[in-house]
TIBAMI-14206 format. One record per residue: y, z, x of N, C-alpha, C in turn. Coordinates in steps of 0.02 Angstrom, whole numbers, plus 32768, in hexadecimal, padded with zeros to 4 digits. Each point is the difference from the previous one (the first is absolute). Example, Ala and Ser with C-alpha at 12.3 -4.5 7.8 and 13.67 -1.06 7.14 Angstrom:
// TIBAMI-14206
7EE481868294803B80007FD3803C8000802D/80357FDC7FEE803B8003802A803780257FD9/
This chain:
// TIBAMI-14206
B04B1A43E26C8032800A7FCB80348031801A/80467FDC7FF6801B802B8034800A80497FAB/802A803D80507FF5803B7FDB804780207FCF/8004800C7FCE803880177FC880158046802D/804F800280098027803E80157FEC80347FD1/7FF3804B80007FF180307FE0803D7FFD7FD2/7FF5802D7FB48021800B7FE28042800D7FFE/7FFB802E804080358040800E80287FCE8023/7FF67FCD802180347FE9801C80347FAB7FFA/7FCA80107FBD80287FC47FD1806980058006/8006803D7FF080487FFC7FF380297FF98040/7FD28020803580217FF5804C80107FC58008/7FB67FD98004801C7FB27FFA80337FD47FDB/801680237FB980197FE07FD4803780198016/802080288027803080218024802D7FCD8029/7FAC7FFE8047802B7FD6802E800A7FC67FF3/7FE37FE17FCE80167FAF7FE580367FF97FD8/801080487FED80477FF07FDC803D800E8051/7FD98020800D8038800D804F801B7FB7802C/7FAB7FE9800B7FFB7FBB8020802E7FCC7FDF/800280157FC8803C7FC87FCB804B800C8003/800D802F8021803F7FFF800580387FE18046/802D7FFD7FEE801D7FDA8035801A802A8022/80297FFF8037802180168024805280128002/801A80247FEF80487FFE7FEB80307FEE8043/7FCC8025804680347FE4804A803280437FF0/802B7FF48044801D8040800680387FE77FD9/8025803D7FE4803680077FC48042801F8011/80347FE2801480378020800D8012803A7FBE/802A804180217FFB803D7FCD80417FE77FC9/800B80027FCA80187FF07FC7804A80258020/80427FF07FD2803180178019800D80307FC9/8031804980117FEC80257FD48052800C7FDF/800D80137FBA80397FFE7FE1802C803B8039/803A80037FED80278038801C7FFF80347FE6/7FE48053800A800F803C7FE78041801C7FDF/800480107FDD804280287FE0800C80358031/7FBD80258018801A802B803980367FF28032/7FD07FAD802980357FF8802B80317FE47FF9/8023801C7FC780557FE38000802E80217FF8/7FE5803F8009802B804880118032800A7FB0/7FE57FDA7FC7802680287FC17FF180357FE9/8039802A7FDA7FF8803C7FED7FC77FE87FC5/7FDC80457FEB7FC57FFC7FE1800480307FB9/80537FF97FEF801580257FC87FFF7FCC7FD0/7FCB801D7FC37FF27FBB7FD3804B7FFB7FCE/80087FB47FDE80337FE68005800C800E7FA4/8025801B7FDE8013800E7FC37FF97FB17FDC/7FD780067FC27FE17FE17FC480447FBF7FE6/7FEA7FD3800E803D7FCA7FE77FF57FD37FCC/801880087FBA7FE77FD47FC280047FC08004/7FBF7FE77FD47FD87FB0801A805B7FF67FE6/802380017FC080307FE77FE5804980278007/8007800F805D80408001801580357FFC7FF9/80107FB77FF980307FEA7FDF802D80337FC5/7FD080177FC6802180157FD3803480488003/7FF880118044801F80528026804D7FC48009/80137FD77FFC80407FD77FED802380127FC7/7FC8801F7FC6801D7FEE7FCA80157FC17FD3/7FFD7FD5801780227FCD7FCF7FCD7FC47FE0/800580027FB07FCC7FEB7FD680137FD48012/80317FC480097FF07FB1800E7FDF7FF68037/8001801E80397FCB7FF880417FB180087FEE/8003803A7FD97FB6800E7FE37FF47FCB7FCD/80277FE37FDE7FDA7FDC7FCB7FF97FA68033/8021800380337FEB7FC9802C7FCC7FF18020/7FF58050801B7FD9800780267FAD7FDB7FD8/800E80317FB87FBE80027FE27FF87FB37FE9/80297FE480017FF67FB17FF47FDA7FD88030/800D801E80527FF77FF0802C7FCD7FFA8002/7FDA80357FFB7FC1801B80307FC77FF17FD4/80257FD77FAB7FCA7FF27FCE800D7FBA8009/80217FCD801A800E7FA2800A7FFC7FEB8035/80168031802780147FE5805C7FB57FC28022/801F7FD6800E7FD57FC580027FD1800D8057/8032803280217FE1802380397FC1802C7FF6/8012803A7FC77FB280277FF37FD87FD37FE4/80097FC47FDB7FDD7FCD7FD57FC37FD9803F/802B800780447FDD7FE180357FB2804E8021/803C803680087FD5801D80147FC8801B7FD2/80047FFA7FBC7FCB80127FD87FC67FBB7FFF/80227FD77FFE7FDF7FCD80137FBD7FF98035/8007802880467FE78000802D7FD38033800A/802080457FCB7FE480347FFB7FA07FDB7FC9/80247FEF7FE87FC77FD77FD17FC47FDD8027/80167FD780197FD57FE4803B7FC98034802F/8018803980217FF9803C801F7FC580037FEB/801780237FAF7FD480197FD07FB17FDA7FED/801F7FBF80017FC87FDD7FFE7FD07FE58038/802B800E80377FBF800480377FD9803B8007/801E802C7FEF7FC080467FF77FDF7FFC7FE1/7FFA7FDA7FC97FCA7FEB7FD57FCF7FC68022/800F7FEA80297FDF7FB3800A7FE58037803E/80188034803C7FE9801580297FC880227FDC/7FF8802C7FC17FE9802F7FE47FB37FE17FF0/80077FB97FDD7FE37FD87FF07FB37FF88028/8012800980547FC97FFA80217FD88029801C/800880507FE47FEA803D80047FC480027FDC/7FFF7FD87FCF7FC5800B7FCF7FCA7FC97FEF/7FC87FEB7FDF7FD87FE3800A802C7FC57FD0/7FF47FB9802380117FCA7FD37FD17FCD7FCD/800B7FF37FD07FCE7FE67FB880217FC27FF6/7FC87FD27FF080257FCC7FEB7FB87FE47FD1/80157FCB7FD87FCB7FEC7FC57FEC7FBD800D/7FDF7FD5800380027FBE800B7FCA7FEF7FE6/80067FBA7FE47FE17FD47FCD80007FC27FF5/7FC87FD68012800F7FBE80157FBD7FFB7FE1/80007FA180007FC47FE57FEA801E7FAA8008/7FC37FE57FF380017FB97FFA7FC47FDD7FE5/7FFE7FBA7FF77FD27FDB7FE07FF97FCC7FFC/7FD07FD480047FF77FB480377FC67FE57FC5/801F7FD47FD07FDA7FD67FE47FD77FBD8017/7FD87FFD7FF87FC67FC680227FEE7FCB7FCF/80057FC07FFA7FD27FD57FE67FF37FCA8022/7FF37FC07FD67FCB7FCC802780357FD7801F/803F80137FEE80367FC8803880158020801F/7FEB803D80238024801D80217FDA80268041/7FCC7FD0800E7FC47FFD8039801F801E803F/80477FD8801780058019803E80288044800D/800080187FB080298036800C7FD5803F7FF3/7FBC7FF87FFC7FC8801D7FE87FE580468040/7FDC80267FEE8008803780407FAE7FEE7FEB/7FDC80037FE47FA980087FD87FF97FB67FF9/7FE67FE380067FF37FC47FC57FDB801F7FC3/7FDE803180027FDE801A7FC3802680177FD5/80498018800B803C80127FD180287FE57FD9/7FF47F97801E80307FE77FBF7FF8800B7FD0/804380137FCC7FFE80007FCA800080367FE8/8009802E802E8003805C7FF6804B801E803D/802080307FD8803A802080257FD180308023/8026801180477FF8802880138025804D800D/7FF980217FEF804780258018800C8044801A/802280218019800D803E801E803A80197FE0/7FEE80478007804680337FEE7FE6803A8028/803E802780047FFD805580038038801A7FF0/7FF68050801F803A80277FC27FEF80478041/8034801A80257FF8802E802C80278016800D/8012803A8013802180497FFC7FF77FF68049/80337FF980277FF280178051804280288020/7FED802C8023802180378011800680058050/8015801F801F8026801580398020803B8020/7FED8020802F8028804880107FEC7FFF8056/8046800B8007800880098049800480518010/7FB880118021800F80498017803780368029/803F7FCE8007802A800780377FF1803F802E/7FCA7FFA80277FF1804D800480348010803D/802E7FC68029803C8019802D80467FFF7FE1/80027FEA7FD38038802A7FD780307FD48005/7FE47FB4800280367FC0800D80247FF47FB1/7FF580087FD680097FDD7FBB802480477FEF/7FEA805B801D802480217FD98051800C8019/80047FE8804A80308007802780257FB47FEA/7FFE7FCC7FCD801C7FC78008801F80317FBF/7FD280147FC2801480217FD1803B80178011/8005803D80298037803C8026802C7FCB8012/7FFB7FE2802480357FC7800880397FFD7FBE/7FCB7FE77FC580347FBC7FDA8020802D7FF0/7FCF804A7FEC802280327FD5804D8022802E/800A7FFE80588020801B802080467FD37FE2/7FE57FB9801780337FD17FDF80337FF47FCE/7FCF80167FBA8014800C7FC98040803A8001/7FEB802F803F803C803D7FF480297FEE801F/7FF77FD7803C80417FE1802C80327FD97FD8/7FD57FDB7FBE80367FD27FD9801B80387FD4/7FD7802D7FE4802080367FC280568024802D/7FD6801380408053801B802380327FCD800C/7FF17FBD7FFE80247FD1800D80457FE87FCB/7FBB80197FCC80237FE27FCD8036804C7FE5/7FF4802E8020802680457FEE80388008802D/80097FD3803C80347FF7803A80287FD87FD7/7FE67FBC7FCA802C7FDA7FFC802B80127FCE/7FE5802C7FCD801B80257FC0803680368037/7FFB800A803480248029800680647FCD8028/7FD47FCD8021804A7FD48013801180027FB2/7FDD7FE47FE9802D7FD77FD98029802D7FC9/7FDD804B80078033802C7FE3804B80138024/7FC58004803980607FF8803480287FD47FFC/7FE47FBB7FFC80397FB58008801180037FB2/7FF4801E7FCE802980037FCA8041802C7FF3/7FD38041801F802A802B8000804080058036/80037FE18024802E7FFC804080357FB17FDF/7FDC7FD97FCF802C7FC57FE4801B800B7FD4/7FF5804B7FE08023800E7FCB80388025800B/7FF78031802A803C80268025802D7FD68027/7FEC7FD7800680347FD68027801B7FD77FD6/7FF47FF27FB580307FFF7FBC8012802F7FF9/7FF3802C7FFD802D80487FEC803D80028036/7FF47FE8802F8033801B804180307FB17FF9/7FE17FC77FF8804A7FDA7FFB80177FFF7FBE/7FFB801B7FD58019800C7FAD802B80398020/7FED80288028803D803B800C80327FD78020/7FED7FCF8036802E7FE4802D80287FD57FD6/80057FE67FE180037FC67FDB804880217FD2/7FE8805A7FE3803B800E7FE68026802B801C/7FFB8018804080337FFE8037801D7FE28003/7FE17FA48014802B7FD18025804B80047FC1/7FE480047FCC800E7FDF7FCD804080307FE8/7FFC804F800080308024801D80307FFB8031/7FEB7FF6803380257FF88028803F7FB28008/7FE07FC87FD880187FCB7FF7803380127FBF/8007802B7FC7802580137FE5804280278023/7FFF802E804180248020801E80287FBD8021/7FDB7FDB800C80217FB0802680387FFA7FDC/7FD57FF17FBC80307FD87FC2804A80387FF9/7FF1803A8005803C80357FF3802F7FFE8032/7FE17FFD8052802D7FFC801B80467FBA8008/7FCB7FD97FE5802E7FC0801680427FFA7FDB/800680247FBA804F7FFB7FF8803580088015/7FD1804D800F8028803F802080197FE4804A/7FCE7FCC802980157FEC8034802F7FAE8005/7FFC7FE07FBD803F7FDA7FF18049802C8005/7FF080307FD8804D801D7FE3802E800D8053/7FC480298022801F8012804180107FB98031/7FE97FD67FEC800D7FC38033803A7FD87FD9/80147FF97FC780287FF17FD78054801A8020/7FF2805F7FFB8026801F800080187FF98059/7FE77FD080327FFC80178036800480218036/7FB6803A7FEC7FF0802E80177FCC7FF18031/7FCF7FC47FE07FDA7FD580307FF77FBC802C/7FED7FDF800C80017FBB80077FD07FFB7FE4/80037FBA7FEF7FC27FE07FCE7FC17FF8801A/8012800D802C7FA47FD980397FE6804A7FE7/8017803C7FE47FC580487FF87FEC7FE77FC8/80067FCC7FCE7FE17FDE7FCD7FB37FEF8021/7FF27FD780227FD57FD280097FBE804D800B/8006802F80307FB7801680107FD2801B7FC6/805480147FC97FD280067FAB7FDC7FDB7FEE/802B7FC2800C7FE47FCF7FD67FC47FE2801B/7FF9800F80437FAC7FD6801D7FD980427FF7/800C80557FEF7FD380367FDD7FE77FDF7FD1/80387FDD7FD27FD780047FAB7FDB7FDA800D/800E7FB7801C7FCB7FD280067FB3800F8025/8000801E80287FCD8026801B7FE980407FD3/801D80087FDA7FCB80287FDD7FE57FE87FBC/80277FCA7FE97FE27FBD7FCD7FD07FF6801D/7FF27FE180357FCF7FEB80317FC5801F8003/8006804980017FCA8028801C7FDF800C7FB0/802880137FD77FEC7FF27FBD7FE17FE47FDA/7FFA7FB6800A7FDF7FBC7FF27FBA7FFF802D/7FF7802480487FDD800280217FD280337FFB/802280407FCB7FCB80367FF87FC17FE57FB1/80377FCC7FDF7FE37FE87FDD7FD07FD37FF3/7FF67FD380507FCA7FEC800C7FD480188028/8001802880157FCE803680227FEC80307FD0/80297FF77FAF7FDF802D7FDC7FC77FC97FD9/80117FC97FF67FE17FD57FDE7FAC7FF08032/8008801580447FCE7FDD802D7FD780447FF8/801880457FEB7FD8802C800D7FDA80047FB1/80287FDC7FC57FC380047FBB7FBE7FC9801B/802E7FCC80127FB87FD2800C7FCC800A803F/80158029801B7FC88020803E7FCF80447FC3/800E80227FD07FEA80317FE37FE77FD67FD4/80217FC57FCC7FD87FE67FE37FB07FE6802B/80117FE3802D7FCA7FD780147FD180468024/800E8031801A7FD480327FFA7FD480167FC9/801680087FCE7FF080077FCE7FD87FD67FC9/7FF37FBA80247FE27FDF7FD080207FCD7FD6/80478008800280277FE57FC1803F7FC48010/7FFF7FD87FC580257FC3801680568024803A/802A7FCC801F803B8014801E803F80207FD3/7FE67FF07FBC803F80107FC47FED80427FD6/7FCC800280167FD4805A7FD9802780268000/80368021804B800C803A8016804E7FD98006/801B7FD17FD3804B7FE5800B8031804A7FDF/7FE080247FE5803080267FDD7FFD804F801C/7FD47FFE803A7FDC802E8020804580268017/801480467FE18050802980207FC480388006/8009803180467FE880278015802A802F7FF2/7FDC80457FF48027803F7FE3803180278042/8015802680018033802D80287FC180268023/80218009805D7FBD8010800B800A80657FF1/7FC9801380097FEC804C7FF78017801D8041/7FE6804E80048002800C80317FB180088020/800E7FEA803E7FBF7FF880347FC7804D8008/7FC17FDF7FE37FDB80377FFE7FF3800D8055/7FCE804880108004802A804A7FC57FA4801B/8005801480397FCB7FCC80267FBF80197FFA/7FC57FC580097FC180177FE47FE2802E8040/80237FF080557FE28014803080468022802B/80028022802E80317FFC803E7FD3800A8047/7FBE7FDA7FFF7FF1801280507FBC7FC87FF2/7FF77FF080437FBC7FE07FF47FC8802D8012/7FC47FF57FE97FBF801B7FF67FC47FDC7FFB/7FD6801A80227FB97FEB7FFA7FE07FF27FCF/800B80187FC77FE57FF37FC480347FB37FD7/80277FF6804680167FAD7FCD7FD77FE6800B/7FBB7FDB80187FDC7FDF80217FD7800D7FC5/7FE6801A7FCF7FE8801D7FC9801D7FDE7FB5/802D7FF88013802F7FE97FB280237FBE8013/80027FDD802580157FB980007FC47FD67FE7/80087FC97FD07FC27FF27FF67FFE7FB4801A/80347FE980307FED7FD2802A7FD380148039/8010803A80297FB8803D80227FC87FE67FD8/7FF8802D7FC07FD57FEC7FDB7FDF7FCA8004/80117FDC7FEE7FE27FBA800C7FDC7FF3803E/801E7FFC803B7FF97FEA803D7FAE8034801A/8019803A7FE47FAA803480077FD67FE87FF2/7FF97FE47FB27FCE7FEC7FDB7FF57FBE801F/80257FE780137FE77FC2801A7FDF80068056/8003803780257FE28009803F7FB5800B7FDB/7FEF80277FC97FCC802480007FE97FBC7FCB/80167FD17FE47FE77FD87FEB7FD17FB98038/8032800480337FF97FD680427FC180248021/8003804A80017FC5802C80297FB57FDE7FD6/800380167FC07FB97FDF7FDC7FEF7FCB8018/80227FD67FF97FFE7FBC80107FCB7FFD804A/8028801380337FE7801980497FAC80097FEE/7FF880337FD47FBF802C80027FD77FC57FDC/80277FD17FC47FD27FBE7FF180017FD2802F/80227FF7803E7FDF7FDD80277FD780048034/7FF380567FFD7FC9800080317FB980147FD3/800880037FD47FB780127FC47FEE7FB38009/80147FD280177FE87FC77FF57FDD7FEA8046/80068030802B7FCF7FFF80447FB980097FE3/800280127FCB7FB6803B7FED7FD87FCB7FC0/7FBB7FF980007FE77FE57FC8800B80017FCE/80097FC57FC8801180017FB87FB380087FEA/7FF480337FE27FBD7FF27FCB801C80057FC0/7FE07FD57FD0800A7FFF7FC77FA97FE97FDE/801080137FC37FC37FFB7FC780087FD27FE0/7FD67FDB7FF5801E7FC47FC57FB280077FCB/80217FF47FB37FD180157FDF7FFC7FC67FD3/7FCC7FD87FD680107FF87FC87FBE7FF27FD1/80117FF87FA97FDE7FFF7FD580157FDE7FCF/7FB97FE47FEE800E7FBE7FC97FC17FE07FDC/800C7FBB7FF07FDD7FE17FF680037FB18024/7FBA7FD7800F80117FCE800E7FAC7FD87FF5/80097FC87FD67FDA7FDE7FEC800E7FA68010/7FBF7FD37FF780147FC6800B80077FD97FA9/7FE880287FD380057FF67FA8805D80307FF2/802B7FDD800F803F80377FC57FF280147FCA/7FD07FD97FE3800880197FB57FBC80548003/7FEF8014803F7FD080318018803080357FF3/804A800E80228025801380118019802F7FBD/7FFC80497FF67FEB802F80397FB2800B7FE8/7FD7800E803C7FC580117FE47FEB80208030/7FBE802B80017FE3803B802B7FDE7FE2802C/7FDF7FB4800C7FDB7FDD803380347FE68026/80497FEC7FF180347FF2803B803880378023/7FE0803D7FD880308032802A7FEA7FFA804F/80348009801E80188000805E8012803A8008/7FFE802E802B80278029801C7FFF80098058/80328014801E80037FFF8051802680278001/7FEC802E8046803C803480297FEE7FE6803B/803F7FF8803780017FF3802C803480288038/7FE9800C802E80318023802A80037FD68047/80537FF3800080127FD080558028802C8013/7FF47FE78047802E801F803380267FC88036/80437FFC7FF180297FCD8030801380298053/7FF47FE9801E7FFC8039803D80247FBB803A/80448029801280307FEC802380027FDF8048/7FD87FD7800E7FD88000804E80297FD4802E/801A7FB87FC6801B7FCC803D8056800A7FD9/800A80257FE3804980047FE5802E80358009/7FD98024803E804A8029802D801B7FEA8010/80227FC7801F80367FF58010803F7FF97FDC/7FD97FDA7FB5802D80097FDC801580297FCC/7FB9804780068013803F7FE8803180298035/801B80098027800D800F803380547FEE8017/80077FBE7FE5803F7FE38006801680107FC6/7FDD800A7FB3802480167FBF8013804B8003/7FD28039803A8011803F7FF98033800D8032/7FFB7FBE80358051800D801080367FF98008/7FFD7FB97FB8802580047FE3802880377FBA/7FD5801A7FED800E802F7FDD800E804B8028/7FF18000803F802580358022804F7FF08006/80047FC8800680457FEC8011803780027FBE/7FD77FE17FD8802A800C7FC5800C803F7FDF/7FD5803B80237FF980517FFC803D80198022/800C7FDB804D801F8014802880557FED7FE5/7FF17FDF7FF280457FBC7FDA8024803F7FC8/7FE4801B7FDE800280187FA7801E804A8023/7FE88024803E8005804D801D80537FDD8011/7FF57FD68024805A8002802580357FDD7FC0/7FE97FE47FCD802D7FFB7FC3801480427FE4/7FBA80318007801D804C7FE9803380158024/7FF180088027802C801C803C804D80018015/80047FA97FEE80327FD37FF3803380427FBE/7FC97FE07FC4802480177FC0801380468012/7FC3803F802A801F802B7FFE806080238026/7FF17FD68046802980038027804E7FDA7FC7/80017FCC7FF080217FE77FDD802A802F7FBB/7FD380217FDA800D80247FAC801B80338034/7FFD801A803B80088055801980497FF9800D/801E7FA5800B80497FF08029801380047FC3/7FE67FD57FB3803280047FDC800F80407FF6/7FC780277FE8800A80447FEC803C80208032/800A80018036802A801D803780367FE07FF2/800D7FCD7FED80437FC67FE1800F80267FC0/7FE680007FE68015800F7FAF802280238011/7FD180628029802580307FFB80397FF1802D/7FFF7FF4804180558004800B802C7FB07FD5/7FF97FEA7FDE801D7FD47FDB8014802A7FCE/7FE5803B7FDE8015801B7FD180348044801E/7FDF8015804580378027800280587FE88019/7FEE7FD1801F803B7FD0802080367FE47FB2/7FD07FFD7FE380417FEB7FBB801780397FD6/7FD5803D8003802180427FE3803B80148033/7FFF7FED803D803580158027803A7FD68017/7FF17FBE7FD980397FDE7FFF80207FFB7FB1/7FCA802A7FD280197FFB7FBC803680397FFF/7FEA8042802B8033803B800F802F7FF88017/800F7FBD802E80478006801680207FD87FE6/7FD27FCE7FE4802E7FCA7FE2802A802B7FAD/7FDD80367FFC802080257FBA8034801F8014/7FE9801E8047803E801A8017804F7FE28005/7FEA7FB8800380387FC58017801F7FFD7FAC/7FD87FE47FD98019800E7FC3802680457FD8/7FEC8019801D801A80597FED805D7FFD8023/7FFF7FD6804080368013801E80267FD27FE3/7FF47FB37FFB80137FDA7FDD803280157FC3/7FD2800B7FBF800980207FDA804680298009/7FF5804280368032802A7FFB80507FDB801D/7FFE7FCF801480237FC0802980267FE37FCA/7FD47FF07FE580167FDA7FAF8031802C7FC0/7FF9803C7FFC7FFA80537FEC804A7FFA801A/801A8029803380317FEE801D803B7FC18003/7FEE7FC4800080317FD17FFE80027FFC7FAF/7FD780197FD6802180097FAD80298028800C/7FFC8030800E80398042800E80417FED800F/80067FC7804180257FE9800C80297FE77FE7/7FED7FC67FD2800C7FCC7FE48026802E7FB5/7FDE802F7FE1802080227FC5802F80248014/800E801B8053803E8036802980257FB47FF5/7FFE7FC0800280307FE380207FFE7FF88034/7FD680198032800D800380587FCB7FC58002/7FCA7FC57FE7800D7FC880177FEB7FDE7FB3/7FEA7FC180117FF97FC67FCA7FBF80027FFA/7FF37FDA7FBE7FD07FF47FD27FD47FDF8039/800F7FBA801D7FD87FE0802C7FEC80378032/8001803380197FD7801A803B7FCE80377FDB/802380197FB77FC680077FDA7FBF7FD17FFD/80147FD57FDB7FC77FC87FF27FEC7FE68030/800C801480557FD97FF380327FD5803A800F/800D80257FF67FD6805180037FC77FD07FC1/80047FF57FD67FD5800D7FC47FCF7FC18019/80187FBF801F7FD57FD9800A7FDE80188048/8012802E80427FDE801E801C7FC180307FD6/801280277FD07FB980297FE67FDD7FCC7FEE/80187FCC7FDA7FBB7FD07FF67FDD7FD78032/80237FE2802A7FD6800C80427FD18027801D/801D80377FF97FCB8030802A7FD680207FD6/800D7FFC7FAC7FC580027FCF7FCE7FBD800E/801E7FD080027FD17FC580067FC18009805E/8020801A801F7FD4801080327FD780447FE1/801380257FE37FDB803C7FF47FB37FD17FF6/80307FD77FA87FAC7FDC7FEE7FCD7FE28033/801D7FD1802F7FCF7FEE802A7FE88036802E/8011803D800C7FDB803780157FC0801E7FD3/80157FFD7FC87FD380147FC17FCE7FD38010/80177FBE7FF97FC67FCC7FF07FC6800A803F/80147FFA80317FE1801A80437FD4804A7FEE/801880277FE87FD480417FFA7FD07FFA7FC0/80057FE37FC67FCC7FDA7FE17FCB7FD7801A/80257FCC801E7FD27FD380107FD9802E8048/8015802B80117FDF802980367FBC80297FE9/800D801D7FBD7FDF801D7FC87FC57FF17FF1/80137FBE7FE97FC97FD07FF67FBE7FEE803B/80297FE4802F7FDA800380337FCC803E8024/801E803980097FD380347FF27FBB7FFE7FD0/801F7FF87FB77FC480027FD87FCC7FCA801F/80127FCC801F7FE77FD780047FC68006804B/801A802480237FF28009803E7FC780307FF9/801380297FE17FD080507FFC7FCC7FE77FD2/7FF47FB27FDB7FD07FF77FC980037FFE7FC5/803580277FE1801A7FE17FC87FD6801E7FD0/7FDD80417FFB7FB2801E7FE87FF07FDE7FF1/7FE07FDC80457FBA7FE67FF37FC680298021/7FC480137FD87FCC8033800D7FBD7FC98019/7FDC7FFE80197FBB7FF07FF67FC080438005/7FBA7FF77FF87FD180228003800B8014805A/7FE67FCD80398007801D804280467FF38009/80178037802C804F7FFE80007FEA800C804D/7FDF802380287FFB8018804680067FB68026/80257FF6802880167FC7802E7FC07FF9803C/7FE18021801E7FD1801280247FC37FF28001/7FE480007FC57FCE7FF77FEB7FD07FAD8005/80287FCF80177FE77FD180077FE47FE48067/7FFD803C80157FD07FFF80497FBB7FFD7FF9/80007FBB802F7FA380087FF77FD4800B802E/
C-alpha cells in the first residue's frame, strides 16, 4: 500500500502543483515609460486658479446666456455623455466578477406511457403511468482571483471610465472655445460692418462736393470714377459681412443644438474691455490642468492593469462552485427533505498547453501599453506648443494692438488738423472728408487687432485648461 505524504507537507505539495500549473511568460521587453515633467526643464511656479466658467470675465450676458444653452443641448456633450455612460457601465460588468456568482434554475419534465405507445416505452412495466423529473437549485460560483486578474481588469474599466470623464471635460472645454471665439467674431464684423458703413457715407458726401469741382473745372472727370469703384467696394464688403454674419449664427446655432433660424436674430453686444491673461509663462504645473493630459494618464494606468491581467492569467484559476436544492424523479415530491442535494466543489484550470497564446495576449497588451505612453507624450509635447502659441499669440497682438492705436491716435490728429483747415479756409471740405475716411480705416484695423487679442485670450484659457481640476493632477505618476 503505497505511503500518504505527512501532514506537514501537504501544503508544500499543494504549492508546487499550483507552481507546476503555471505557464511561462518568456522574456518581456521593459514597458515604455511616460515623459517626466522634470525633464522638460519648466519652471515649477504653480500656475494661478482659472474659472471652470471663463468666459464670463467678458462680461457679456448674451455670450453667457449662449453659452449656458450650449453646454445644456450641444449634440457634441450629448455624444460624450453618451460614452461616459458606457465607461460607467463597464465598471459594473468588470466589478461584477469580483464576487461570488448565483443563479436559480428549475426545470422538469414528464413522459406519459400507455398501451399504444410501446415503442416509446423506457419499462414495459410503466405503461400507462407518467414518469417524471424536476428540480429547483441555487448554484453558485466564486473565483478566488488570488493573482489579482479580475481586480486589475476592475482598475482597468474604472481607469477608463476617468479617461472618458476627462474626455468628456476636454470637449466641454473646445466647445466653449469654438463658441466663444464665433461669437466675437460677430461682435467684430457688426463693428466692421458699421465702419464700412461709415465710411461709405463719407463716399456718399464726398461725391457732390467732387461733381461741383469737376463741373466748375477744377478737375477732370476721370477723379469721378476711383469714388465711385470705393462705394461699390464697400457695398460689396457690406453684403459680404452680412453673410459671414449669417454663416457665423448657423455655425453657433448648430453648436448649440438648435435649428439654422434659432440664432437669425442673434446681434452681439459692444465688446468690453479685455480682462488680465489667465497665464504669462509656461509651467510645469500645465501638465496638471489640461484635461486632455488627463485623459491620456488615466488611460496609461488603465492600459498598465490590463498588462498585470494578462499576466495573472499565467497563474491558476481556482474557483469554488457550490450548490443547493432539490431534485426528485416525483415533481409533485418537490420541495421535500428526502430530495434535498447539496455540493461544494473546488476546480482548478491550470494554464499548461495555452502559453503561447497567453503570451502573445500579454504582448499584445504590452504594446498597446507602449502605444497609450507615446499618445501621452504626443498630447504632452503637443498642449506645451499650444500653450507656448497662445502666450506669444497673445503677446504679439497686444503689441500690434499698441501701435495700431498709435496709428489711430495720429490719424485722428491728421483728421483734427485738416478740420482746422478747412474752417481757416486754407483747404476744402474733400481733404477733410479724406482725413475722416483715413481714421476709419485705421479704426477698422484697430478692430481686427482687438479681435486678434481676444481671440488670443481665449486661446490661453484654453491652453492652460480652462479650470479644469482632477483628483491626480501630478503628470509623473504613471511610471511603472
Amino acid at each position: 500500500m503505497p505511503m500518504m505524504p505527512p501532514p506537514r507537507l501537504l501544503p508544500l505539495a499543494a504549492a508546487l502543483l499550483l507552481l507546476a500549473g503555471c505557464a511561462a511568460t518568456g522574456e518581456q521587453p521593459a514597458l515604455r515609460q511616460p515623459v517626466a515633467a522634470e525633464s522638460l526643464g519648466l519652471s515649477r511656479q504653480p500656475l494661478a486658479p482659472i474659472p471652470a466658467d471663463w468666459w464670463r470675465g467678458l462680461n457679456d450676458p448674451t455670450l453667457n446666456r449662449l453659452l449656458e444653452t450650449t453646454l445644456q443641448q450641444s449634440p457634441d456633450l450629448d455624444v460624450a455623455a453618451a460614452r461616459l455612460r458606457q465607461a460607467q457601465a463597464a465598471i459594473e460588468l468588470a466589478d461584477s466578477q469580483l464576487g461570488p456568482q448565483a443563479a436559480l434554475a428549475a426545470d422538469g419534465n414528464a413522459i406519459y406511457h400507455d398501451s399504444l405507445s410501446q415503442r416509446a416505452s423506457i419499462v414495459s412495466q410503466l405503461f400507462g403511468e407518467t414518469i417524471s423529473r424536476g428540480s429547483l437549485q441555487l448554484k453558485g460560483q466564486w473565483s478566488l482571483d488570488l493573482w489579482g486578474q479580475h481586480r486589475s481588469e476592475s482598475a482597468a474599466a474604472l481607469g477608463k471610465e476617468r479617461a472618458t470623464a476627462y474626455e468628456t471635460a476636454h470637449a466641454r472645454l473646445l466647445l466653449a472655445q469654438a463658441v466663444t471665439a464665433q461669437y466675437l467674431q460677430l461682435q467684430a464684423l457688426q463693428t466692421q460692418q458699421a465702419l464700412l458703413q461709415q465710411r461709405l457715407a463719407v463716399k456718399n458726401e464726398q461725391e457732390p462736393l467732387l461733381r461741383d469741382r469737376i463741373r466748375a473745372g477744377y478737375l477732370p472727370a476721370s477723379q469721378l470714377y476711383p469714388l465711385q469703384s470705393a462705394q461699390r467696394q464697400f457695398q460689396v464688403a457690406i453684403h459680404d459681412l452680412d453673410h459671414k454674419a449669417a454663416q457665423i449664427r448657423h455655425a453657433l446655432a448648430a453648436l448649440s443644438g438648435q435649428s439654422p433660424t434659432a440664432l437669425a436674430a442673434l446681434t452681439a453686444e459692444s465688446p468690453r474691455p479685455l480682462p488680465p491673461p489667465p497665464a504669462h509663462t509656461l509651467s510645469a504645473d500645465l501638465l496638471g490642468k489640461r484635461p486632455d493630459i488627463a485623459a491620456q494618464r488615466a488611460a496609461i494606468l488603465a492600459r498598465g492593469h490590463l498588462v498585470d491581467a494578462a499576466r495573472a492569467r499565467f497563474y491558476p484559476d481556482i474557483k469554488i462552485s457550490a450548490l443547493a436544492g432539490w431534485s426528485t424523479i416525483k415533481i409533485g415530491e418537490l420541495p421535500s427533505s428526502r430530495s434535498l442535494i447539496a455540493g461544494l466543489l473546488p476546480s482548478i484550470s491550470l494554464p499548461i498547453f495555452t502559453s503561447g497564446a497567453l503570451r502573445a495576449n500579454l504582448a499584445q497588451k504590452q504594446a498597446e501599453f507602449d502605444e497609450q505612453v507615446a499618445r501621452y507624450n504626443k498630447t504632452v509635447y503637443q498642449a506645451l506648443r499650444e500653450a507656448a502659441d497662445a502666450l506669444s499669440h497673445y503677446q504679439a497682438a497686444q503689441t500690434a494692438g499698441r501701435l495700431q492705436q498709435d496709428t489711430v491716435r495720429l490719424a485722428e490728429r491728421s483728421a483734427a488738423a485738416a478740420r482746422d483747415r478747412f474752417r481757416g479756409g486754407l483747404d476744402t471740405k474733400l481733404a477733410w472728408l479724406s482725413a475722416q475716411d483715413e481714421v476709419l480705416n485705421t479704426r477698422s484695423q484697430l478692430e481686427q487687432s482687438r479681435l486678434q487679442q481676444r481671440l488670443a485670450w481665449i486661446s490661453l484659457h484654453t491652453a492652460f485648461g480652462g479650470g479644469f481640476s482632477s483628483p491626480d493632477t501630478q503628470a509623473a505618476e504613471t511610471a511603472r
